[in-house]
C-alpha positions in Angstrom: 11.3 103.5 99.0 12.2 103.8 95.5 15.5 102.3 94.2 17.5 104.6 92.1 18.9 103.8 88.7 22.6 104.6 90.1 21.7 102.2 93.3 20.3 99.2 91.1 23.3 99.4 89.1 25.9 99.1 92.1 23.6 96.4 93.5 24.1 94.0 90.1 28.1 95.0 90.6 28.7 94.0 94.2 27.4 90.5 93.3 29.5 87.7 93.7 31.0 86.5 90.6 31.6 83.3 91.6 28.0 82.6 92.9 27.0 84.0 89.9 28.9 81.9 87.6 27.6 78.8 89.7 24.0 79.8 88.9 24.3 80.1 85.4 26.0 76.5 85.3 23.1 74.6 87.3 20.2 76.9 86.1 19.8 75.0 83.1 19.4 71.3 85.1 16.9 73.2 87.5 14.7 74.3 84.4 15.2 70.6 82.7 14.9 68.5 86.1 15.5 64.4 85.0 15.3 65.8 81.3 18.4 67.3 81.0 20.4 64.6 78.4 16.5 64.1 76.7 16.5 66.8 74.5 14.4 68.3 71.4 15.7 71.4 69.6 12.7 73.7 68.9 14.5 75.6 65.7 16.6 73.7 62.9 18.2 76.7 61.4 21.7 78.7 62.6 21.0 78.3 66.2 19.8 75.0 66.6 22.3 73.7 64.3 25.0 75.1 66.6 23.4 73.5 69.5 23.2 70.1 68.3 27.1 70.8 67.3 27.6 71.2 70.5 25.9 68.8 72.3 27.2 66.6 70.1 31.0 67.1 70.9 29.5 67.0 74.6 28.4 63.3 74.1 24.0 63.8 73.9 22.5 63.4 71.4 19.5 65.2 70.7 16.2 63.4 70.0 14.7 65.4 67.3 14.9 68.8 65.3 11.0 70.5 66.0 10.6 73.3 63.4 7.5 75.4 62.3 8.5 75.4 58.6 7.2 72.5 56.8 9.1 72.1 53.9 11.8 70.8 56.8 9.2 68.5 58.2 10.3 64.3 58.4 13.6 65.7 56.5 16.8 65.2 58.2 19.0 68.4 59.4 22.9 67.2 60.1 21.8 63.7 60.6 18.6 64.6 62.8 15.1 64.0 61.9 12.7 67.4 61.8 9.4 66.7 63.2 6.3 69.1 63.4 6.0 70.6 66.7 2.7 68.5 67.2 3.8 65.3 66.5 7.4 66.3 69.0 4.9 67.6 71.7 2.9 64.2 71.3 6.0 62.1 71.4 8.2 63.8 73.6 6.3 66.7 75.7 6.2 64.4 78.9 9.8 63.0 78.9 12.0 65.2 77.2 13.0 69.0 77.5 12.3 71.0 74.6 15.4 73.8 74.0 14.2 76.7 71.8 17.2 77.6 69.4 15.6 80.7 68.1 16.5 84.2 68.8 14.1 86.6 70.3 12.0 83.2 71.1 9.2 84.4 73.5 6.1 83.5 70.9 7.7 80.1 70.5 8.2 79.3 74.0 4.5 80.1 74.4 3.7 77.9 71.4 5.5 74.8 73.3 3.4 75.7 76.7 0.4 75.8 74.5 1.5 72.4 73.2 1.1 70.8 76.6 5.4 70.1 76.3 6.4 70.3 80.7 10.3 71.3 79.8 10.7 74.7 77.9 13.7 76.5 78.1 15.9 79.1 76.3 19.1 78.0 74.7 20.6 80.7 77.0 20.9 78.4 80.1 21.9 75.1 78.0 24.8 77.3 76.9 25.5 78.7 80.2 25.6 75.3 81.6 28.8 74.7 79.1 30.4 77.8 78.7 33.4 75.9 77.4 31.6 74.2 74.3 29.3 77.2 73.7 30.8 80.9 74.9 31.3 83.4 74.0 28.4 83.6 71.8 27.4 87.2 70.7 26.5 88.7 73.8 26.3 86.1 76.3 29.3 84.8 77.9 30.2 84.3 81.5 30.4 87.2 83.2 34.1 88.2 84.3 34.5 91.2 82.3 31.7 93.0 83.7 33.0 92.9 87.1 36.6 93.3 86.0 35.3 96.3 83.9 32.9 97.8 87.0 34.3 101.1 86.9 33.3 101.5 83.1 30.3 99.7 83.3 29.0 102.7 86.4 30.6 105.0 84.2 28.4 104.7 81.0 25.7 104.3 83.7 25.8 107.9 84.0 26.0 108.8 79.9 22.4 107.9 78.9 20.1 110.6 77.9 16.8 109.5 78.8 14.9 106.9 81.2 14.6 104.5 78.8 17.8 103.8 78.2 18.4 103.4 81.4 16.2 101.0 81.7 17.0 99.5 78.4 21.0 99.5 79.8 20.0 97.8 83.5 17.9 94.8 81.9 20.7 94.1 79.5 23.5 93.8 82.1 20.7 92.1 84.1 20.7 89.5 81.6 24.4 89.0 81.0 24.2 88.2 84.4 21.2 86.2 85.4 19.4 85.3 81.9 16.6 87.3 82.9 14.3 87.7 80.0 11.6 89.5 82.1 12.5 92.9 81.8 14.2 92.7 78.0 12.3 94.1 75.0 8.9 92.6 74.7 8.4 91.4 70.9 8.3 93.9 68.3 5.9 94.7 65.6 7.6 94.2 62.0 6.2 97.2 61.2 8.4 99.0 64.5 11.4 97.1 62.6 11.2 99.7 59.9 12.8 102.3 62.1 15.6 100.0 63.2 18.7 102.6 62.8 16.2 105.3 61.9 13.8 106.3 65.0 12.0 110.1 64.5 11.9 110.8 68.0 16.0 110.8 68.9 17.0 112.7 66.4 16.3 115.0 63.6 16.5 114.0 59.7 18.3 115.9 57.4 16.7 116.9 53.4 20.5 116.6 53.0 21.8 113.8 54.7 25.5 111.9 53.9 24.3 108.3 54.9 27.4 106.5 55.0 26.4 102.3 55.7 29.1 100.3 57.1 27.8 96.6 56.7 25.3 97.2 53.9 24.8 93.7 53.7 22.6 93.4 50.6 21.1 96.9 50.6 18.4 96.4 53.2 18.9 99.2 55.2 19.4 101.9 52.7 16.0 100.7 51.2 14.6 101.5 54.5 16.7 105.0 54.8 15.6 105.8 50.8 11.9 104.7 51.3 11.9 107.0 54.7 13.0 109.5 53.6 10.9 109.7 50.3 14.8 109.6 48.3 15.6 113.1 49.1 19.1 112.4 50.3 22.6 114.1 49.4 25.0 111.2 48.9 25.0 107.5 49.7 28.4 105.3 50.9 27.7 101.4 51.5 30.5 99.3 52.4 30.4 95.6 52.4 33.1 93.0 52.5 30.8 90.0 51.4 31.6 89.3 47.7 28.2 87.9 47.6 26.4 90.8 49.3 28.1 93.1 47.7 27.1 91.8 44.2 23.8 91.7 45.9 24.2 95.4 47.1 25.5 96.6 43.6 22.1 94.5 41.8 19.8 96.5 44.0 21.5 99.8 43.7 21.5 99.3 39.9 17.4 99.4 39.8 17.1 102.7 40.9 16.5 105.6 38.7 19.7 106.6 37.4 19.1 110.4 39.4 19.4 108.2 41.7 22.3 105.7 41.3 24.3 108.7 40.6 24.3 109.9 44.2 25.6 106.3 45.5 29.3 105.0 46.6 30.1 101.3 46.9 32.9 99.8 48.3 34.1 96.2 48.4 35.5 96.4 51.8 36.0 95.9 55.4 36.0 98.9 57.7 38.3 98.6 60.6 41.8 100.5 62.1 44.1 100.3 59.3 44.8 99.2 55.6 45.3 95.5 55.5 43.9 92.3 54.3 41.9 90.3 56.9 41.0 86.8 56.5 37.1 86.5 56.2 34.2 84.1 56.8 32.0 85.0 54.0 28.2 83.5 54.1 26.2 85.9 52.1 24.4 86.2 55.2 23.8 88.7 58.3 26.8 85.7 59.7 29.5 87.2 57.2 32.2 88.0 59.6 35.8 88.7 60.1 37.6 85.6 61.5 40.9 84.0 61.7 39.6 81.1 60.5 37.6 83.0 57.3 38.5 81.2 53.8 38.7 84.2 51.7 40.9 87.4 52.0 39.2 91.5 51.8 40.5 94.2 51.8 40.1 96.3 55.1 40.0 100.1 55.1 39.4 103.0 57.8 36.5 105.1 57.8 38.5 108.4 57.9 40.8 107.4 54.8 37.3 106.7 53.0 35.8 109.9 53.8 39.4 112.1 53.2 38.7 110.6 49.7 35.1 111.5 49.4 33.7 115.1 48.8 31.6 115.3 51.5 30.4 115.3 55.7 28.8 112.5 56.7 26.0 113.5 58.6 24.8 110.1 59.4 26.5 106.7 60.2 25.3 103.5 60.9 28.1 100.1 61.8 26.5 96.6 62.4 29.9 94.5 61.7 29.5 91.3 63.5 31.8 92.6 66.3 34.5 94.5 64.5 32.5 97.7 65.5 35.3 99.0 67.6 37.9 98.4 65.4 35.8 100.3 62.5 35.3 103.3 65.2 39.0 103.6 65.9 39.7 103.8 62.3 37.4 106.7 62.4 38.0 108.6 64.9 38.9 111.7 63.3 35.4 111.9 62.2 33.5 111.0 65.1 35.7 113.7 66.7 34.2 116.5 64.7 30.7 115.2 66.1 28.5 116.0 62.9 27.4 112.8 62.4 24.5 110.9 63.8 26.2 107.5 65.2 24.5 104.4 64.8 26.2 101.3 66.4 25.1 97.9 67.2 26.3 96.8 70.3 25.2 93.2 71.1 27.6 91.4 69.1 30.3 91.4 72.3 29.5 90.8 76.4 31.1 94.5 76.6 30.3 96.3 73.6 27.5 97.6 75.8 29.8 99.9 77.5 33.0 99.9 75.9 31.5 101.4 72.5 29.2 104.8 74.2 32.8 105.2 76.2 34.8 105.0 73.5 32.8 107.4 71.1 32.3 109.6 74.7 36.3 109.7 74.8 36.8 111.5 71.6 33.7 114.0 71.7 31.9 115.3 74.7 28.9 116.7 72.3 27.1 113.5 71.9 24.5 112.4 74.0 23.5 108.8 74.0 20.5 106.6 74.1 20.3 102.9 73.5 16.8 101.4 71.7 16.0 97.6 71.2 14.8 96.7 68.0 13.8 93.0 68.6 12.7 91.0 71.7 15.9 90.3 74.0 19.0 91.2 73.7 19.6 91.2 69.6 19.4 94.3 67.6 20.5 96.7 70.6 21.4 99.4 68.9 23.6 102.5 70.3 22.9 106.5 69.3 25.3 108.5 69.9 24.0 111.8 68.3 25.2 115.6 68.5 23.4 118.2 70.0 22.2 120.0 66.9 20.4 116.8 66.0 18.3 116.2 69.0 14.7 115.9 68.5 14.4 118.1 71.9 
């Protein structure tokens, strides 16, 4: 007998937590057996540099960096040597567990099997295994909230339009919960990347769309939108609070035919739930986010004052913030109230972003309909659409 969507959803929720959060702490020495303190870092870039942090303040030290770019090979990253995966498989495959600090890392893990190393495993379970070093980290974290949230988390359950979804929404809770890869987004094509934010078949594009980018970063998704949609657009709004990216942003937008610049906003500037200054961590980097701890000061604005200022609807609108999404959609909620705009929200930044964002934009318009679409292997670059009827593709 088939299980229903409804039933394998209640099944994940009447779990025990505590069983759970006992798994997720040994899986990681049931993956490494005897090499669990013997450890190679497959990936010497953001990820793998917060590992060895990590490990470090835990006491292990990590043998060696392994990295496929070569102009990091025999070089030392934060005090650790960086050896060719080779020569790390040859030295340390037998003896030593190799973690792969690499996002959407399915074709490396492979790589590492291929290279006859015994010990692979995801950095997901080494930072499982010490939540208090490593979580919360984006979306993984231990797993409270979703049980403390059950009621919203069956709720949303019930909100997505289509099957995939579904199925999109049960593997990702499955994986908050168990680190189960299996049934995540197999890897994408770069070429699929392309529609990241823009898909053709949830909804419909406009000859006249308002495209109003909140985390424009250095312009790479309105080069996508513009190259899409052959620059027949009405008006564009990018808003970015990294001084860098933002001189970045404003370089790019000044090499466009000036019929063209002419139809652009940019603002220096947060988005969130009121006016205010907001300390910020500034990278120049998708890593640019607002933190307590950030070195520099921005200014912070809501969405609705923008728009009150601007001469026009938005028709579509797009937030990847680093987890200040539902701050930025609470400073907007006048305009996501009017539901005529196409809402496009990244929700893997935060354990519960997966459900707390599609109820929150549910809670201030019942004419959106909602579908969730991975746009990467895993869990990274979930993205929400929350999109009016009149722009359905069916």
């Amino acid at each position: 007998m088939t299980t229903s969507f409804e039933q394998q959803i209640d099944t994940l929720l009447n779990q025990n937590i505590n069983q759970i959060i006992e798994w997720q702490r040994v899986a990681f020495d049931q993956l490494a057996g005897d090499s669990h303190k013997s450890i190679v870092i497959f990936g010497a870039s953001f990820l793998g540099k917060l590992a060895l942090r990590g490990l470090r303040q835990l006491g292990i030290e990590p043998l060696a960096f392994a990295d496929n770019n070569q102009t990091l090979w025999n070089q030392l990253v934060e005090g650790l040597p960086v050896l060719p995966p080779q020569e790390a498989s040859t030295k340390f495959g037998k003896t030593a567990v190799f973690i792969v600090a690499v996002y959407n890392g399915s074709i490396l893990r492979q790589q590492l099997v291929d290279l006859n190393c015994q010990k692979v495993v995801s950095y997901a379970y080494l930072f499982a295994k010490y939540p208090e070093v490593f979580l919360p980290h984006f979306a993984l974290d231990l797993p409270y909230e979703i049980y403390k949230q059950a009621s919203d988390v069956r709720q949303v359950a019930t909100l997505w339009a289509d099957n995939q979804s579904r199925q999109q929404y049960l593997a990702n809770l499955r994986w908050r919960l168990f680190l189960d890869f299996d049934k995540l987004a197999t890897p994408i094509p770069q070429s699929m990347r392309k529609e990241e934010y823009f898909p053709k078949d949830i909804y419909t594009w406009l000859p006249n769309e308002v495209f109003i980018d909140c985390g424009a970063f250095d312009g790479d998704t309105i080069k996508r939108f513009l190259e899409g949609r052959k620059y027949q657009f009405e008006r564009i709004i990018g808003l970015e609070p990294d001084p860098d990216s933002f001189q970045k942003l404003q370089a790019y937008v000044s090499t466009l035919p000036e019929n063209i610049r002419e139809k652009f906003t940019l603002i220096q500037a947060a988005i969130g739930t009121q006016r205010e200054k907001l300390n910020f961590e500034a990278t120049a980097s998708l890593m640019s986010v607002v933190s307590s701890s950030g070195t520099i000061e921005v200014d912070c604005v809501p969405l609705d004052d923008v728009l009150d200022n601007c001469d026009c609807v938005p028709s579509l609108i797009k937030m990847d913030l680093e987890g200040f999404e539902l701050n930025a959609l609470a400073g907007a909620s006048r305009t996501i109230a009017k539901a005529s705009a196409v809402l496009v929200i990244t929700v893997y930044h935060c354990q519960d972003h997966l459900w707390r964002i599609p109820l929150f934009i549910h809670s201030l318009s019942s004419e959106y309909r909602f579908f969730l679409r991975p746009h990467a292997e895993e869990w990274i670059e979930t993205s929400l659409y929350a999109v009016p009827v009149n722009r359905l593709t069916t």
